[in-house]
MIGU-387641 format. One line per 8 residues: their letters; for each residue x negated, y, z of C-alpha. Coordinates in steps of 0.05 Angstrom, whole numbers, padded with zeros to 5 digits. Each point is the difference from the previous one (the first is absolute). Layout:
BEGIN
A> X:Y:Z | ...
This chain:
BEGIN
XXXXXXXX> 00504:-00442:-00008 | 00043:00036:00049 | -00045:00059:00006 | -00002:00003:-00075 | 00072:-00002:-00003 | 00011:00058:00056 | -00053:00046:-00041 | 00030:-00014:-00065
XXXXXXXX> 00070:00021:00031 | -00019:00060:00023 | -00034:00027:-00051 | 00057:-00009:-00046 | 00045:00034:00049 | -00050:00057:00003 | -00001:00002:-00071 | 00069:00010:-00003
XXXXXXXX> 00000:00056:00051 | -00063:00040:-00025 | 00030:00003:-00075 | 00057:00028:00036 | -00026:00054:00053 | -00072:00013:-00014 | -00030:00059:-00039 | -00056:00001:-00044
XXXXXXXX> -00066:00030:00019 | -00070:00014:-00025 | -00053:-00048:00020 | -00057:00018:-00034 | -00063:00024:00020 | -00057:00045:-00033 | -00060:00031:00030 | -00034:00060:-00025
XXXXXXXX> -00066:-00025:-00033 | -00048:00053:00033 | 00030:-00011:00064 | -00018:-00072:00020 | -00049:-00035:00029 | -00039:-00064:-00025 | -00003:-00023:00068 | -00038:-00072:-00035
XXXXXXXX> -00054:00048:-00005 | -00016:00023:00070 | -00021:00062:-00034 | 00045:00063:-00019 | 00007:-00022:-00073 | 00075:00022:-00020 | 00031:-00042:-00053 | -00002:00059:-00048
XXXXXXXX> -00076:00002:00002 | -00014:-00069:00010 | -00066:-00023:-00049 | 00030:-00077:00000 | 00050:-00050:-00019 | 00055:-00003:00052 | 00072:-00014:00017 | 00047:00041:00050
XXXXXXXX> 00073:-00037:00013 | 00048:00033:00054 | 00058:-00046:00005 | 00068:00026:00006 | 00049:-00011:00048 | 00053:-00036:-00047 | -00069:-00050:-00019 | -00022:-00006:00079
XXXXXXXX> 00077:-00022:00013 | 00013:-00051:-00055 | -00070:-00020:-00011 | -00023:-00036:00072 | -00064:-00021:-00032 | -00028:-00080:00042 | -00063:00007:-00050 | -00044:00067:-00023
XXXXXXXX> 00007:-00033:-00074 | 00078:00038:00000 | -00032:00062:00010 | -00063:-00003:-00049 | 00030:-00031:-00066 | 00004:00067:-00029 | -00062:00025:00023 | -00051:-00007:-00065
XXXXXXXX> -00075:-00021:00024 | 00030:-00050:00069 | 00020:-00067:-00013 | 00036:-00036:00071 | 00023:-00074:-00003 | 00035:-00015:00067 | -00024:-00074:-00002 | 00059:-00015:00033
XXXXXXXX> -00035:-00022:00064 | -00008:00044:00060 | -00064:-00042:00013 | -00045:00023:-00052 | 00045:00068:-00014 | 00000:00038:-00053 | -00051:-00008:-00062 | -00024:00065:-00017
XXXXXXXX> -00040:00037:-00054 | -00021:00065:-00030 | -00023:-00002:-00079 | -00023:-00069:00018 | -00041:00012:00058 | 00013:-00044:00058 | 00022:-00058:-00044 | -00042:-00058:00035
XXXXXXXX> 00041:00014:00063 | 00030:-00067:00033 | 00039:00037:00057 | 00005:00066:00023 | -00034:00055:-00045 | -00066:00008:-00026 | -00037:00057:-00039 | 00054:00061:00011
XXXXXXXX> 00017:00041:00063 | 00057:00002:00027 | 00029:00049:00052 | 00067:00007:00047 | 00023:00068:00026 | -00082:00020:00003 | -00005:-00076:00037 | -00058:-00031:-00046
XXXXXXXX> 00018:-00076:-00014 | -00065:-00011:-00023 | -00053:-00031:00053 | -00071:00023:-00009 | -00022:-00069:-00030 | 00052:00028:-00057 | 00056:-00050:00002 | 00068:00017:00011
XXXXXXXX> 00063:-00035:00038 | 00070:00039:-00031 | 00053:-00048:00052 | -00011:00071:00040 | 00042:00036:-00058 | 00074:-00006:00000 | 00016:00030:-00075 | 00073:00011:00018
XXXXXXXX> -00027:00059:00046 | -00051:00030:-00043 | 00031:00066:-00027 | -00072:00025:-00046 | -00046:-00033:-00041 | -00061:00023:-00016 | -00050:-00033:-00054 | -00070:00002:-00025
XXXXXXXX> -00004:-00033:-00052 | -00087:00007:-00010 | -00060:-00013:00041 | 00005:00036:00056 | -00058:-00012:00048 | -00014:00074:00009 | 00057:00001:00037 | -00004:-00068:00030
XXXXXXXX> -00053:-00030:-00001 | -00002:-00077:00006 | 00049:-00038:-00050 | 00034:00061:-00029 | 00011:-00024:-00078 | 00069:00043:00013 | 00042:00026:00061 | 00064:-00017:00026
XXXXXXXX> 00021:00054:00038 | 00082:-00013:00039 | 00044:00052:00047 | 00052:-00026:00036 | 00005:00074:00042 | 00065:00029:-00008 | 00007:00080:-00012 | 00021:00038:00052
XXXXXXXX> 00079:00008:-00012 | 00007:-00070:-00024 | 00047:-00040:00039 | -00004:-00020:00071 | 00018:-00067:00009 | 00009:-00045:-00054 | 00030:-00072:-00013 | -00010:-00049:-00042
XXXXXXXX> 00021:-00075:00000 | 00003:-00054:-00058 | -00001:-00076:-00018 | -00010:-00034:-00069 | -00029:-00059:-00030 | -00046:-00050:00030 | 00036:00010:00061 | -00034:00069:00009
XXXXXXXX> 00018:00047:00056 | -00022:00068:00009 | 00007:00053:00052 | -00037:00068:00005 | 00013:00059:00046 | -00036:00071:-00013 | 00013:00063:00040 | -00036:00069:-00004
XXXXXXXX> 00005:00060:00048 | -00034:00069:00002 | 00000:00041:00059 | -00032:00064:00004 | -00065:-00001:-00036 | 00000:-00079:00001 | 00022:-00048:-00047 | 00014:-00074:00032
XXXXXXXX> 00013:-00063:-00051 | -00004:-00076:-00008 | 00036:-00059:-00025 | 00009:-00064:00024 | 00011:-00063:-00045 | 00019:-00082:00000 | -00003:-00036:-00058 | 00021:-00075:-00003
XXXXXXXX> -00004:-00052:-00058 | 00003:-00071:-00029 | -00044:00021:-00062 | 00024:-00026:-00068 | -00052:-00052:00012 | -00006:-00068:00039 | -00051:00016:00061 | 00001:00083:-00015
XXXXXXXX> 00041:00017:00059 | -00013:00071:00043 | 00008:00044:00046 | -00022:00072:00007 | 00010:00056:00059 | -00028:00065:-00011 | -00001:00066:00032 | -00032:00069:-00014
XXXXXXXX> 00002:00062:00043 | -00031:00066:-00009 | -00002:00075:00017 | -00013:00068:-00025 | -00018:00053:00039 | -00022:00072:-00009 | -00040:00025:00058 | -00019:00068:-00035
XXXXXXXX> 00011:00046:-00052 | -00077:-00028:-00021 | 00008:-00084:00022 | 00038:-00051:-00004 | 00005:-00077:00028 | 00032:-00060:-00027 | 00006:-00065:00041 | 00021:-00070:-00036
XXXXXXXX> 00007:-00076:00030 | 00015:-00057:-00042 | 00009:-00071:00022 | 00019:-00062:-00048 | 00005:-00068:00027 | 00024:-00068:-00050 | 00009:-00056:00045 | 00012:-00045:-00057
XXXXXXXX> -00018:00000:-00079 | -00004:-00065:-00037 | -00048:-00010:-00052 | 00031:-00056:-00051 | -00063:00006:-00049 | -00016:00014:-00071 | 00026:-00059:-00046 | -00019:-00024:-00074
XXXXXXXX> 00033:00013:-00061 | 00046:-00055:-00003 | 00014:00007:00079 | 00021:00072:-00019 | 00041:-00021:-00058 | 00036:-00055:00027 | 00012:00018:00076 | -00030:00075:00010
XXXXXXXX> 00038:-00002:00070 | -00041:-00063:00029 | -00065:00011:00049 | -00069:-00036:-00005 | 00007:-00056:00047 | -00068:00006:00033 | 00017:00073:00008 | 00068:-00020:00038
XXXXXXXX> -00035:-00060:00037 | -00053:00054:00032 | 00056:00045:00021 | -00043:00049:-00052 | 00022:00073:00011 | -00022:00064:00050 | 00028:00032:00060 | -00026:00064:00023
XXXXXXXX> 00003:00062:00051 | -00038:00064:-00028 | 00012:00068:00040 | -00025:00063:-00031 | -00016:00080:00016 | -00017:00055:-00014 | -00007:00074:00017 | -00025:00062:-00047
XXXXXXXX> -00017:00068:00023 | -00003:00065:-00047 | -00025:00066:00018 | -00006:00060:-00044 | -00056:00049:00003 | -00011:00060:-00044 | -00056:-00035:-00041 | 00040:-00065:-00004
XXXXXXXX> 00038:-00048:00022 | -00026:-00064:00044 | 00045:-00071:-00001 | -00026:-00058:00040 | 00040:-00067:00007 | -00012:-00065:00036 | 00036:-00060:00000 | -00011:-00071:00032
XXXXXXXX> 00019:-00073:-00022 | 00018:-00064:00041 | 00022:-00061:-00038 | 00008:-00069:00035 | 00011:-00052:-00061 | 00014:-00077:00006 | -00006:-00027:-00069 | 00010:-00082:-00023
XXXXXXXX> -00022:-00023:-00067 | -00007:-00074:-00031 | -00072:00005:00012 | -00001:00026:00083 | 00015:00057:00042 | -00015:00069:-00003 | 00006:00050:00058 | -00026:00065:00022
XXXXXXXX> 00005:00055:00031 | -00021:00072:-00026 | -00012:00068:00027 | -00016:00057:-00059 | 00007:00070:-00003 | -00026:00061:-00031 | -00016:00076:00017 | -00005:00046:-00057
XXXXXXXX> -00022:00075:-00001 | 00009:00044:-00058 | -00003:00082:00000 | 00029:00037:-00066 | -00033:00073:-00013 | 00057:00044:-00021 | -00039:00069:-00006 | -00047:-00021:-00056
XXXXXXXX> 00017:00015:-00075 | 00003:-00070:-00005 | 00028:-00062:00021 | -00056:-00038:00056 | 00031:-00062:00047 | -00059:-00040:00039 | 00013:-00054:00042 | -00035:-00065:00049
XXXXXXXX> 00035:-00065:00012 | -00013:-00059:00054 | 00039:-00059:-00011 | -00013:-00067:00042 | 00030:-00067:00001 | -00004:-00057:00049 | 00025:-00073:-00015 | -00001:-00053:00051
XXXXXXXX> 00006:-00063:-00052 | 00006:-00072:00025 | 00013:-00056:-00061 | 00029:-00066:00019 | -00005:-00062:-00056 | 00066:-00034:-00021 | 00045:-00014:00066 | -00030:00058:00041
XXXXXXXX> -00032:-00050:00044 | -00073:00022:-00019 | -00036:00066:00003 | -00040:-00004:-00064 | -00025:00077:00009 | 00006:00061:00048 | -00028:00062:-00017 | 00002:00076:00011
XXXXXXXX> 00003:00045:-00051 | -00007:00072:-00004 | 00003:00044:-00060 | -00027:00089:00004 | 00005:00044:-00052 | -00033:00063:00005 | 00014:00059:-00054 | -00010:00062:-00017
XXXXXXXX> 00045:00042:-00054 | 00001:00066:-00036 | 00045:00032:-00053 | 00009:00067:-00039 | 00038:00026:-00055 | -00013:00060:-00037 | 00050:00047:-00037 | -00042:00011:-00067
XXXXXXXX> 00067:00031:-00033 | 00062:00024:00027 | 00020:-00073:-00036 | -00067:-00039:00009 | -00025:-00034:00054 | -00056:-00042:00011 | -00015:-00044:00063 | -00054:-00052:00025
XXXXXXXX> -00008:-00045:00072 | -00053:-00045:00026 | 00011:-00048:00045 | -00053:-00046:00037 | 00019:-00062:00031 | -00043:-00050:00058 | 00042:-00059:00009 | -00032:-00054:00049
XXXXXXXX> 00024:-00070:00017 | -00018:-00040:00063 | 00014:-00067:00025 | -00020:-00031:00062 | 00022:-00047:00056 | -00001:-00052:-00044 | 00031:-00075:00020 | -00006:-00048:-00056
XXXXXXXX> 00016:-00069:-00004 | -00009:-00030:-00068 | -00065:00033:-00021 | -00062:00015:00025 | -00019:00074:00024 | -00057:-00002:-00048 | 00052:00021:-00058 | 00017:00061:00050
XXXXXXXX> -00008:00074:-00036 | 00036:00053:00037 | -00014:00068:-00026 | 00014:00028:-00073 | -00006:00073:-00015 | 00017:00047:-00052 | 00000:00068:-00023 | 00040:00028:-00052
XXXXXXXX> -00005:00090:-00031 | 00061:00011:-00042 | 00010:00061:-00042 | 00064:00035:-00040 | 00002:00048:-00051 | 00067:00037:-00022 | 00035:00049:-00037 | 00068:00028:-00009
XXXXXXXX> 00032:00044:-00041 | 00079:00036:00005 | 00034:00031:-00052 | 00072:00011:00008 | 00028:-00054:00044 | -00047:-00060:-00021 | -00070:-00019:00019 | -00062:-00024:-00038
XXXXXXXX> -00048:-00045:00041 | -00062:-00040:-00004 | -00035:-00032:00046 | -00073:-00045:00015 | 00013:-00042:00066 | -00034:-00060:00038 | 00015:-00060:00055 | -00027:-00056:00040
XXXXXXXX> 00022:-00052:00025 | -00038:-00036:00047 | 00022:-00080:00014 | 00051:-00008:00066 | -00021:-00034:00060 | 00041:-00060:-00021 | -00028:00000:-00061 | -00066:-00004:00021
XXXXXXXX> 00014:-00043:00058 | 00025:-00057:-00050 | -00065:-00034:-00027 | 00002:-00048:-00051 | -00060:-00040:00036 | 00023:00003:00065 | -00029:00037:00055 | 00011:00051:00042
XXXXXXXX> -00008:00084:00004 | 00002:00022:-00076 | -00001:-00018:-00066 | -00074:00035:-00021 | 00018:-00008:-00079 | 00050:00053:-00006 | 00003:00066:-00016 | 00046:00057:00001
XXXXXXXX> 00040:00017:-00072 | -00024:00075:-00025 | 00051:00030:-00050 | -00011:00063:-00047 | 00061:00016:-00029 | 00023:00066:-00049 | 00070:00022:-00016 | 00036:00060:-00039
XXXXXXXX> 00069:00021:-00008 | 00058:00048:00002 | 00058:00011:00042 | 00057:00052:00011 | 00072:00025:00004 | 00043:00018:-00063 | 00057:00042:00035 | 00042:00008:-00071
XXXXXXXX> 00012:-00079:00010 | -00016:-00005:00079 | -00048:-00048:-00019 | -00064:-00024:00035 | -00052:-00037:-00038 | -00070:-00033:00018 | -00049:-00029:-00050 | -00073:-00028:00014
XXXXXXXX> -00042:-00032:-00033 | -00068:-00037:00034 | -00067:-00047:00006 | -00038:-00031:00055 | -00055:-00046:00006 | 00003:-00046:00065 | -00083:-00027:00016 | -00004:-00066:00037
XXXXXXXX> 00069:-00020:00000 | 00014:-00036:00054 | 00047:-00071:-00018 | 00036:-00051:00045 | 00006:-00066:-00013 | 00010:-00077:00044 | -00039:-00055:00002 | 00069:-00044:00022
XXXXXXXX> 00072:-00009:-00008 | 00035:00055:00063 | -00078:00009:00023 | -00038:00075:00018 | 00002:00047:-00050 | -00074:00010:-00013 | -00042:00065:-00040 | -00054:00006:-00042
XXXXXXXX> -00027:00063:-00043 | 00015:-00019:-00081 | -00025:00049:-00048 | 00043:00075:-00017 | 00065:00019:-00030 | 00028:00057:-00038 | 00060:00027:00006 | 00042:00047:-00056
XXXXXXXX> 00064:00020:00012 | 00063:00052:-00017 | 00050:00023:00051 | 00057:00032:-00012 | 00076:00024:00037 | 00059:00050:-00018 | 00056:00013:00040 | 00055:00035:-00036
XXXXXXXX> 00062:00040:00042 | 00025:00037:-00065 | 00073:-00015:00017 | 00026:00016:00059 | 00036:-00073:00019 | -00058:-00045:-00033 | -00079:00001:00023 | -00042:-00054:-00035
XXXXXXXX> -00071:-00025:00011 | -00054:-00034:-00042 | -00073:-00029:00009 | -00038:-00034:-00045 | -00077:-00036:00031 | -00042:-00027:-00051 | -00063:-00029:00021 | -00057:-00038:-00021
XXXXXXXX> -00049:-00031:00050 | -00056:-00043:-00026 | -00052:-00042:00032 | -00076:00034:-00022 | -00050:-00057:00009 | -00011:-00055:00039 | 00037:-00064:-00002 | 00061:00021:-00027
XXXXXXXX> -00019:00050:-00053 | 00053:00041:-00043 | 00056:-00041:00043 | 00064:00034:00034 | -00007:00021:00068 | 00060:-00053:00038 | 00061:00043:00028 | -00004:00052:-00039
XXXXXXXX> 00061:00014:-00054 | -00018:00035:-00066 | 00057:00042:00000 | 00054:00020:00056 | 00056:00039:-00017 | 00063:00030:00045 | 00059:00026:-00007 | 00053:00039:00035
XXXXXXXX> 00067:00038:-00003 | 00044:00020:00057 | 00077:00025:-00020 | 00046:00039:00036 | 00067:00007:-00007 | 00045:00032:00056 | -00030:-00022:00064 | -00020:-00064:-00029
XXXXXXXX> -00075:-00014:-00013 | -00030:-00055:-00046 | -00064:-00021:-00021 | -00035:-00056:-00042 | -00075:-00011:00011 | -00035:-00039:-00055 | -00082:-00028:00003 | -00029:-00028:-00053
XXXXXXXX> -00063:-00047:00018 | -00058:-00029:-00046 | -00023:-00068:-00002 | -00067:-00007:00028 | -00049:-00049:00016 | 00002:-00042:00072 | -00078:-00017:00002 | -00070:00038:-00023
XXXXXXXX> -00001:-00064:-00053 | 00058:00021:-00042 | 00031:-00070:00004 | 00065:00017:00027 | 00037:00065:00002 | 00074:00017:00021 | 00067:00009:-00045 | 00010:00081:-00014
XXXXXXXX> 00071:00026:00035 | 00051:00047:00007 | 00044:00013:00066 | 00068:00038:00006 | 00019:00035:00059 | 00067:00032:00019 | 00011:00040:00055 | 00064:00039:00029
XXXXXXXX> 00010:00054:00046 | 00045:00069:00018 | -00014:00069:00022 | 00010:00009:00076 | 00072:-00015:00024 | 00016:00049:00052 | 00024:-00042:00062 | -00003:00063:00040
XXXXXXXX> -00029:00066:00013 | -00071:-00031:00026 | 00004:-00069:-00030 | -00003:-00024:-00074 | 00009:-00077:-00037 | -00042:-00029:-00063 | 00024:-00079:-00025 | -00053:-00034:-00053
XXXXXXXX> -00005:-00062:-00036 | -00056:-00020:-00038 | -00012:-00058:-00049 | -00064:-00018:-00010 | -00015:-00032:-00065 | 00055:-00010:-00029 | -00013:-00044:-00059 | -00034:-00048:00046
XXXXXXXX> -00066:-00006:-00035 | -00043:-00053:00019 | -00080:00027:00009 | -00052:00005:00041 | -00003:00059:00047 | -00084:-00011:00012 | -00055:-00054:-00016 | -00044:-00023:00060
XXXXXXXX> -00066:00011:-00049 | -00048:-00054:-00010 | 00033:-00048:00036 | -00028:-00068:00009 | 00040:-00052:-00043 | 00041:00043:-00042 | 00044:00025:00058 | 00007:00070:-00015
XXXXXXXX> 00075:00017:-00008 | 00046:00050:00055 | 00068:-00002:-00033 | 00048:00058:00011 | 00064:-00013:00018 | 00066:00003:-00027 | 00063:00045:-00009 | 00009:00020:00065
XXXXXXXX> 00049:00052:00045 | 00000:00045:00059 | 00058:00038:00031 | -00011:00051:00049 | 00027:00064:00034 | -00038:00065:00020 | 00021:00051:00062 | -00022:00062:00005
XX> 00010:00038:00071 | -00019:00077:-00007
């Protein structure tokens, strides 16, 4: 309470003072549209040529200060096509989505790519941990919102694509402390430097909280540093570290209906009596080289992976250790009359898995793992028109998975099967079309997804190596739509509209009450959808936002024919406006979410909700020549709504529920040192 009370009272100081002494300033930001790079493409694709769906957010400087973002789901609500449920517990993370895809997930990500400052989070086996991400730090967000395997490959139903580098005359050092709610505490420090031709940056980060749940407490240190470097009028270098380590995160456990209702803060007691929950150390890099030549221009990038993860559940033990990493070539031919990008990609993962039963006193199996992926890519666009463009890629992917070493105590090795293989081609087809300043597209895409190690690790029978009954998800997907800039109104507007079929959907589901989340291939699904977002800065105090998602996903075949696909809401809606007046800055955010249903039956499905966000801030207050001050306060929703923030899908005994929590504040202060 103290430290609430000693934010509180200087804020309200501050607001006093900044009324009285600051001066307004613009904060916006707008890019040309020819002159930016879709850099979730690896390919030169500019956003005003771009044959797909997509979304491009830069975040200002006035929404980096006041909005110091603990879960990704702050920055995506108005981004149509991405749904993000934070879960509330650091253990599983967030829950995330893209037009449905990845919906089965039970932590961590399935089914989409995702990618930090050209770092890819996704492992070769196609599963992806986001704890690495700190959202208060990302500054762009990039989003695919289609198959996108030609870029990919493995489990790319959409791609995530976040930038935490700052630009070159961006502050130095900068500040930031706050507390709220839950007894959270947050500190971050972020600095960036150019000398000469070279461009030095980082951030370091410490994150503390009680969780508004029994049993969901955590703790989060992260760091990212990186450099740019221009060795030649013809090359360039960039250099990036990243290191995350959580040396606690509760998991309290999904609970029933009437468990949510009547005490949506409590914890599972098996899941508090295990000590359930996940510490972890993962260190990443990463270094890319570019070189121009006259026919061209060559980029190849590497990065490496080590993850050490201790992980307690009602059920045993998990640990292991894991060493990825990837090398990726690509050349871009920039003296043909047309558009040509071809590429090769080696990515390899190594687990070291050991699985104790309930106590950790027994090994029940040890195994290595190891997961390649071989590809090879090509693209080309062709100008038919001064307006018209038309573009293709192929991409063919080897993935092979091995497991060996095997120690296994409560079955026999004669259930042992230790290699599965597949192979996945995956074409696109697109076109585009500009007339004044808005864009036509179309576009015929496809993904795979192949099952995780995890998932194929955990067999219903028993047994160890892996699960010989599965099979990777193939999706086909189509989509069409329009997008643009109407400069009489300063308005920006995106509409799309889209199908895909998903083949041999893969499904989870338990055989026991806080037991392994098992899989099994059940039938297809079809997917229809409309996406839409306008952001309006007509008048020159006011800028306001809307999204509207509607989307309709559908079990085809199999056991649960013409059903609702669980966690997925029918329609998601957003809304924001941000006011200024004098030096003062104000804005209400506004999400609208969907009931939809918790399991593949249909038997239970959550309450539909809307949250209310407030959030204050000022422009800059001059402290002195080199140095500048930003208070905010934020009140998260407001209204206190009671819901469910995410369903743990198919849960054994009804126990499906994740409540969100309620109205909650944070208080902070940012320093900026130029």
């Amino acid at each position: 309470m103290f430290l609430k009370k000693v934010f509180f009272t200087a804020i309200l100081s501050l607001f006093v003072y900044s009324t009285l002494h600051a001066q307004a300033e613009a904060d916006t930001l707008r890019g040309v549209l020819d002159e930016i790079t879709i850099e979730a493409t690896y390919s030169p694709i500019t956003l005003g040529n771009a044959p797909m769906a997509f979304s491009y957010k830069v975040r200002s400087d006035e929404d980096l200060a006041a909005r110091p973002a603990a879960t990704m789901d702050q920055l995506s609500y108005m981004i149509p096509g991405i749904s993000i449920s934070n879960r509330e517990n650091y253990a599983l993370g967030e829950r995330l989505t893209i037009r449905g895809l990845g919906w089965r997930t039970p932590f961590g990500v399935r089914g989409v790519q995702v990618i930090l400052d050209g770092l890819p989070l996704t492992e070769a086996d196609g599963q992806t941990i986001m704890n690495m991400i700190d959202p208060a730090m990302v500054k762009r967000v990039e989003l695919l919102r289609g198959p996108s395997a030609t870029f990919w490959g493995n489990s790319s139903g959409g791609v995530l694509y976040l930038s935490t580098i700052p630009e070159r005359g961006e502050s130095k050092i900068q500040y930031r402390g706050y507390g709220g709610s839950f007894q959270t505490l947050k500190q971050e420090l972020r600095w960036n430097f150019t000398s000469g031709e070279s461009q030095y940056y980082g951030y370091a980060t410490y994150f503390d909280t009680d969780g508004f749940r029994d049993h969901s407490e955590a703790r989060l240190f992260r760091m990212n540093i990186g450099s740019r470097h221009q060795l030649s009028d013809r090359s360039s270098l960039r250099l990036i570290g990243s290191y995350t380590s959580m040396p606690e995160s509760r998991h309290p456990g999904s609970l029933t209906s009437e468990m949510a209702e009547e005490s949506p803060r409590a914890a599972r007691e098996n899941f508090e009596n295990a000590a359930a929950g996940k510490d972890f150390e993962q260190l990443m890099g990463g270094v890319s080289f570019i070189q121009q030549f006259d026919s061209g221009v060559w980029d190849v990038t590497a990065h490496g992976t080590y993850r050490d993860l201790q992980n307690p559940l009602p059920f045993g033990i998990v640990t292991f250790d894991r060493f990825g990493g990837t090398l990726r070539s690509t050349y871009s031919f920039t003296e043909l009359p047309f558009e040509l990008d071809t590429g090769a990609e080696f990515r390899a993962q190594y687990d070291d898995r050991i699985r104790f039963g309930p106590g950790g006193d027994e090994i029940v199996l040890e195994q290595q793992e190891t997961v390649l992926n071989q590809a090879f890519f090509a693209r080309a666009a062709v100008p038919l028109t001064s307006r018209f463009t038309a573009s293709a890629g192929l991409r063919a992917d080897w993935l092979q998975f091995n497991a060996d070493g095997v120690q296994l105590i409560e079955d026999s090795e004669d259930d042992f099967d230790g290699e599965r293989s597949f192979f996945s081609l995956n074409p696109s087809v697109g076109f585009s079309y500009r007339f004044a300043d808005s864009q036509l597209f179309a576009n015929f895409s496809t993904s795979f997804e192949s099952p995780t190690t995890t998932e194929l690790v955990n067999r219903p029978g028993g047994g160890a190596g892996f699960n010989p009954d599965i099979s990777p998800e193939r999706t086909v997907g189509i989509e069409t739509g329009l997008r643009g800039y109407i400069n009489s109104i300063n308005t920006e507007y995106d509409f799309t509209i889209y199908g895909m079929r998903v083949n041999d959907l893969l499904v989870q589901f338990q055989t026991e009450a806080g037991g392994q989340d098992f899989f099994r291939n059940e039938g297809n699904s079809n997917h229809y959808g409309i996406e839409t977002s306008v952001t309006v800065n007509a008048l020159q105090n006011l800028s306001l936002g809307v999204m509207v998602n509607l989307l309709r996903a559908k079990f085809d075949d199999g056991e649960f024919d013409g059903n609702d696909l669980p966690g997925i809401p029918k329609f998601r809606g957003g809304f924001n406006a941000t006011y200024r007046i004098a030096s003062q800055i104000i804005s209400a955010d506004v999400e609208f979410v969907d009931s939809y249903p918790a399991d593949s039956e249909n038997s239970s499905e959550t309450d539909s909700y809307f949250l209310t966000n407030l959030r204050w801030t000022t422009t800059a207050i001059g402290l002195s020549e080199n140095s500048s001050l930003r208070p905010f306060i934020n009140v998260n929703n407001i209204f206190n709504t009671r819901y469910s923030t995410s369903v743990n899908i198919n849960a054994f005994g009804g126990f499906y529920f994740e409540p969100g929590p309620d109205r909650s504040i944070q208080a902070g202060l940012q320093l900026s040192f130029n």
